[in-house]
C-alpha positions as a Python dict, from the first residue, in 0.01 Angstrom:
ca = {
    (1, 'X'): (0, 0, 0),
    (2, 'X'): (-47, 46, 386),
    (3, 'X'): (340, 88, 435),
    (4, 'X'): (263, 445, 187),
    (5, 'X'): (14, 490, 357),
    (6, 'X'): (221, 503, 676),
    (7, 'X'): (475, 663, 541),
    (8, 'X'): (293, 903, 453),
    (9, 'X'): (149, 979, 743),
    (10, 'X'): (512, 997, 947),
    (11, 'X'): (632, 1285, 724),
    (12, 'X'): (293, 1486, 760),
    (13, 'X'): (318, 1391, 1114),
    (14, 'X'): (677, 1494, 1191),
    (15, 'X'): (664, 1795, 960),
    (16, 'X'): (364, 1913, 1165),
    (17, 'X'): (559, 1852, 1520),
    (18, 'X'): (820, 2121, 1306),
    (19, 'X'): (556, 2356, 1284),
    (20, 'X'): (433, 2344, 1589),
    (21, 'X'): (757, 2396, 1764),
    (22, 'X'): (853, 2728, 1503),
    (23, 'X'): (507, 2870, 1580),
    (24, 'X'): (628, 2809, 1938),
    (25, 'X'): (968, 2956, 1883),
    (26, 'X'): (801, 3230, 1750),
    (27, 'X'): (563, 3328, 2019),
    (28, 'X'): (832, 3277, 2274),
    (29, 'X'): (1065, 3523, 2113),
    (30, 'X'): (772, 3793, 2077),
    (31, 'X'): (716, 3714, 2452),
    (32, 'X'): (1065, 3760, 2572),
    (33, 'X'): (1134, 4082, 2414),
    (34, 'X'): (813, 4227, 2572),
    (35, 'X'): (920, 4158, 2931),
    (36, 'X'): (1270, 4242, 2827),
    (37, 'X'): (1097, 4587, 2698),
    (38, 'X'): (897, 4600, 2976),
    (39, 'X'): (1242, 4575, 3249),
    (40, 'X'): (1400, 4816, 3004),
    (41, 'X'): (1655, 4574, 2895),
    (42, 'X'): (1791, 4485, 2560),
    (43, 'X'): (1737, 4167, 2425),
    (44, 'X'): (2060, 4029, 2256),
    (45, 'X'): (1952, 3666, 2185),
    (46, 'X'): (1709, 3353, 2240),
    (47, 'X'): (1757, 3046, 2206),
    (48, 'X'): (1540, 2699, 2266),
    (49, 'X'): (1771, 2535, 2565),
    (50, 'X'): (1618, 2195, 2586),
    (51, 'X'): (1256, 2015, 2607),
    (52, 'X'): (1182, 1862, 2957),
    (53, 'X'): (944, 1649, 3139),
    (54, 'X'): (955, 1768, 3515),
    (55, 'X'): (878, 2179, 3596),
    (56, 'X'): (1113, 2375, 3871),
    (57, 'X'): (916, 2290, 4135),
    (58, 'X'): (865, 1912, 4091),
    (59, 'X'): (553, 1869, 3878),
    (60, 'X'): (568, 1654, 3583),
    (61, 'X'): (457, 1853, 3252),
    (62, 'X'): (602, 1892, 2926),
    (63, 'X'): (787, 2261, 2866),
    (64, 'X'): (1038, 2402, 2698),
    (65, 'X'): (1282, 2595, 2771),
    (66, 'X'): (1448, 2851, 2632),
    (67, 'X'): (1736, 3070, 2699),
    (68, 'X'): (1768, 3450, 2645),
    (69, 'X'): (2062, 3697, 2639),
    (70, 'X'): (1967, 4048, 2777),
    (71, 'X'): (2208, 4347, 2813),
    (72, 'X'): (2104, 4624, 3123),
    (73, 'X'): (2349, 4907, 3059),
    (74, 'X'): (2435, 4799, 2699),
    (75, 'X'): (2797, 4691, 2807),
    (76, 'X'): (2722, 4386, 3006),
    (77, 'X'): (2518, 4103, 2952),
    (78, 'X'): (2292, 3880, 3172),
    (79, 'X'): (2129, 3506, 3071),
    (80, 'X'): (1772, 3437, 3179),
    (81, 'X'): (1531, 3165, 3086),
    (82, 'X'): (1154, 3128, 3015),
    (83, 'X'): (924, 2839, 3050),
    (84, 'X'): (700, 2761, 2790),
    (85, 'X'): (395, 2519, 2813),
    (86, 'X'): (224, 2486, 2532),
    (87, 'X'): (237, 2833, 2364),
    (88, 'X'): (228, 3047, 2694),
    (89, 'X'): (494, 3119, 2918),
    (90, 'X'): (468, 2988, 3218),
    (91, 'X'): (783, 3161, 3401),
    (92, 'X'): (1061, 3420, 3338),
    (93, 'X'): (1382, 3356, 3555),
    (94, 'X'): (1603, 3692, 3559),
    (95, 'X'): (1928, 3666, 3751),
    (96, 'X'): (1987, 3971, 3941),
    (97, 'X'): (2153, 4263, 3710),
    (98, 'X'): (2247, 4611, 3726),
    (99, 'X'): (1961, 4901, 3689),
    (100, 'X'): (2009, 5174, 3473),
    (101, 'X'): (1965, 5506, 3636),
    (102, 'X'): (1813, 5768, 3430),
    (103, 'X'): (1844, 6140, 3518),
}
């Protein structure tokens, strides 16, 4: 009876931690392609890169991290990466890339 019970309560447990990290997913896309829209850049892909304990600058906090394909010109392509903590980004990082100059 308790071992259902427990059982139970896994599954609703790990199929919330699912949820969370889609709704996550989500938000993180949406966020991405409005700085990429922002920068003028097209956003080819994103991707979630890896969960981690320790931040870029040495604090300890639980992010993800997510990985993002943008194209400047529309024949190259560039790979930056967001932050997320919680469901906010925290920080984009944007290697350097070719502007496109518009007459």
């Amino acid at each position: 009876m308790i071992t259902d019970l427990l059982m139970i309560l896994l599954v609703v447990f790990i199929a919330f931690l699912f949820w969370q990290q889609r709704r996550q997913s989500e938000l993180a896309h949406k966020a991405i392609a409005r700085h990429c829209e922002q920068l003028d850049l097209q956003l080819l892909s994103v991707s979630l890169l890896r969960y981690q304990l320790r931040l870029p600058d040495g604090r300890f906090q639980f992010h993800s991290l997510y990985q993002f394909e943008f194209s400047a010109r529309g024949d190259d392509y560039y790979q930056g990466r967001a932050i997320m903590i919680g469901f906010k980004v925290a920080k984009f990082m944007l290697p350097p890339y070719r502007i496109v100059e518009n007459d």
